[in-house]
Structures are given as structure tokens and as C-alpha cells.
N, C-alpha and C positions, 0 to 999 in steps of 0.2 A: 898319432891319433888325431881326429879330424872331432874341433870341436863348433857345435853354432852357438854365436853372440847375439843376442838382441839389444841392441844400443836403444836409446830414449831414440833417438833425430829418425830409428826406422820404425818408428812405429806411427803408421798413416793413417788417419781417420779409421780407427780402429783395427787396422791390419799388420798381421807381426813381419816384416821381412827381417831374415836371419844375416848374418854374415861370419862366414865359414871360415875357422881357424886353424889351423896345423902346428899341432904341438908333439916333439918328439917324446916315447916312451918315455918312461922315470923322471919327467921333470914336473910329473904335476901332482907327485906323491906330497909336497910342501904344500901345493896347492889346495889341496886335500884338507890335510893336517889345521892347517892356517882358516882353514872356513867351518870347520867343524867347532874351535875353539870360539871363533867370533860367535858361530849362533849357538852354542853353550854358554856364554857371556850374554848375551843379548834375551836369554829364553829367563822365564820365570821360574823361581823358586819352585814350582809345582807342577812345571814341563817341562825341566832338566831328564826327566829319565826318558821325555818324547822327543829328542833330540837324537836323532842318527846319525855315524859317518856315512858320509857319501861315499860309493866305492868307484866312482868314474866322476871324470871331471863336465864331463855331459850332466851325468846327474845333479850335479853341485849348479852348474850355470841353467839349469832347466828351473829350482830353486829360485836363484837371485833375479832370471827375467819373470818368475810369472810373480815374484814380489812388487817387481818396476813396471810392469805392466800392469797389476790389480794399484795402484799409488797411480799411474797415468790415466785408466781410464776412470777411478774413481773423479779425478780432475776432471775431464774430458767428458763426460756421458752426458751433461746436456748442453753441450754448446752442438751449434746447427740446426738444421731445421725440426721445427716441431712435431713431437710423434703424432700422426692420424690413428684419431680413437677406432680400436677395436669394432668392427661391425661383423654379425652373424651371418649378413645376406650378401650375393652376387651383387649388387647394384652395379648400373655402369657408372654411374658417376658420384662425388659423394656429394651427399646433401647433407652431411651433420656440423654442426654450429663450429665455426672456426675459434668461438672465444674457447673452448676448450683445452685447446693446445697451444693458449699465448700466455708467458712466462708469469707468477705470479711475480710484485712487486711492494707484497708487503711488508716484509722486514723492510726495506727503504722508506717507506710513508710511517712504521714504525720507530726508526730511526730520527727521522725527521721531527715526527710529533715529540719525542725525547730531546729533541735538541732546542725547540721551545720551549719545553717546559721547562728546561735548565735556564733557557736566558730567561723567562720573565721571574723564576727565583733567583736568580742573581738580580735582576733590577729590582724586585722586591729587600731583598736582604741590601743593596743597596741606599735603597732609601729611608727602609730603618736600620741604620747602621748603627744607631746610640742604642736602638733595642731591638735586640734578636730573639728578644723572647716573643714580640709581638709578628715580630717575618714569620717566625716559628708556625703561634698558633696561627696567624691569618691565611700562611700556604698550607697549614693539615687541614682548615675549615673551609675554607675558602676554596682551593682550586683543588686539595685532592678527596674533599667532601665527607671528611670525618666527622661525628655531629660534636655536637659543643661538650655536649656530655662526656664521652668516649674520648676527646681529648685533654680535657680534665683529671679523667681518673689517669690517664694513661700516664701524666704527669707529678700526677698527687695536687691539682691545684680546685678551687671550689668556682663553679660553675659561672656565679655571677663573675667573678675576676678575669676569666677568660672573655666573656662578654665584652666586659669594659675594655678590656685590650683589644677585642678584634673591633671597637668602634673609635676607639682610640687611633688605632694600622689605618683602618679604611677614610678618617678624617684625612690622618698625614699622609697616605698614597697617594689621593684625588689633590692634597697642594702639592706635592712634589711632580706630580703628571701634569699637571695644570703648569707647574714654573719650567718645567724642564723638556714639553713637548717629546718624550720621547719615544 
């Protein structure tokens, strides 16, 4: 029996090349047996009874590459060049806006703005290190702009008291930024 393989290394900018195997009769009855069990094991309590044997070993590796091929091109689909948006008309040449089709970048500028905001609460809760209750309230009020109120109840504390502390934070930040240029 003659079977085709699609390895990962042949599959080229999205094209499947096969590589053709020769397997004598009765020896791929194991083979069979051995891949049915895995994706019965592998299948959900509630798609056990949607699990067929495979009755050719063609059919079983037809199976396993369009599994490794849907996992490759999932990876794969937008690297190279950018799709040209759809247009209705002949035009000879295009004239639609190139920003279009250049890669958004904002989970990275998302990531980043997150990465700041982690350092200046850590140099915050750095320099009030003896009170973290005042890093506390002064990073909810202050930089993620909860009002004074709403961090209060959120706490169980009374109104004026948060006040005094977030004037309290903002005294000792401006000496600790002022002595420590940082």
C-alpha cells in the first residue's frame, strides 16, 4: 500500500507537497488500532461517540496532516506581505490608502503603557515603604482615578481620612523625587 506523508519542513508558503510512502499489506492494521485509541483518549467526554476507526492508513494520515497543517497555517497566515483590500472595480492601478494593510501594533504600545505603569507603582510603593496604605490610596486616586469617595467605601474608610493621606503621599513623594532624582 502506497501511503502520502505531509511532514511540517514540506509545507511552503502555504503549499502541501506530499511525500509518498510504501507500506506492505497487514502492517498497518497496529497502526490503525494505535491512532484510533489516541484520538479516543484525546477526544472529549461528549465526542467519544464522534470518534471513528479509520479503515485505511491513507485515511488516518489525511487526519493527522490536515490537523498539522490547520496548527501551521494558523501560525503562518499573516506573516508576508500585506493583504490588498478588496476593491469592486477594474482599476488599472491601485489607488487605495496603503495604511490599510500595515500590521496593527497595539497590544505592543499596550504592553508597554503596562510596563510603566508597573514601574512608577513600584517606585511609588517604594517610597512609601513604612505606609502602603497611603501607595495604596494615592495609586487608586491618583493615577488610576477613582474618586476619593469610591475609594473610601471600597475600603470601609471615611472620606476626610483618605484626603489626609493622599496629602500626606503627595508631601513625601515630591521629597523622595526631589532627594532621589529618579
Amino acid at each position: 500500500m502506497k501511503i502520502r506523508v505531509l511532514y511540517e519542513e514540506n509545507i511552503k508558503n502555504g503549499h502541501k507537497f506530499y511525500t509518498t510512502i510504501d507500506i506492505p499489506d497487514g502492517d498497518y492494521s497496529l497502526m490503525l488500532d494505535i491512532d484510533y485509541e489516541q484520538r479516543l483518549a484525546e477526544a472529549k467526554p461528549e465526542k467519544k461517540a464522534e470518534v471513528k476507526r479509520c479503515e485505511t492508513v491513507q485515511e488516518m494520515l489525511d487526519l493527522m496532516n490536515s490537523k498539522e497543517y490547520n496548527n501551521w497555517r494558523r501560525f503562518h497566515r499573516h506573516l508576508g506581505k500585506p493583504n490588498t483590500p478588496f476593491r469592486k472595480d477594474d482599476e488599472a492601478e491601485d489607488e487605495t490608502d496603503v495604511m490599510d494593510t500595515i500590521a496593527d501594533d497595539s497590544q505592543e504600545t499596550e504592553r508597554n503603557l503596562n510596563y510603566e505603569y508597573e514601574d512608577i507603582c513600584s517606585k511609588i510603593r517604594q517610597a512609601l515603604t513604612k505606609k502602603p496604605e497611603w501607595a495604596d490610596a494615592f495609586i487608586a486616586v491618583r493615577i488610576d482615578g477613582m474618586s476619593i469617595r469610591d475609594y473610601a467605601s471600597s475600603i470601609g474608610a471615611d472620606e476626610n481620612n483618605i484626603t489626609q493621606k493622599l496629602k500626606r503621599a503627595t508631601k513625601k513623594l515630591k521629597e523622595f523625587f526631589e532627594n532621589h532624582q529618579i
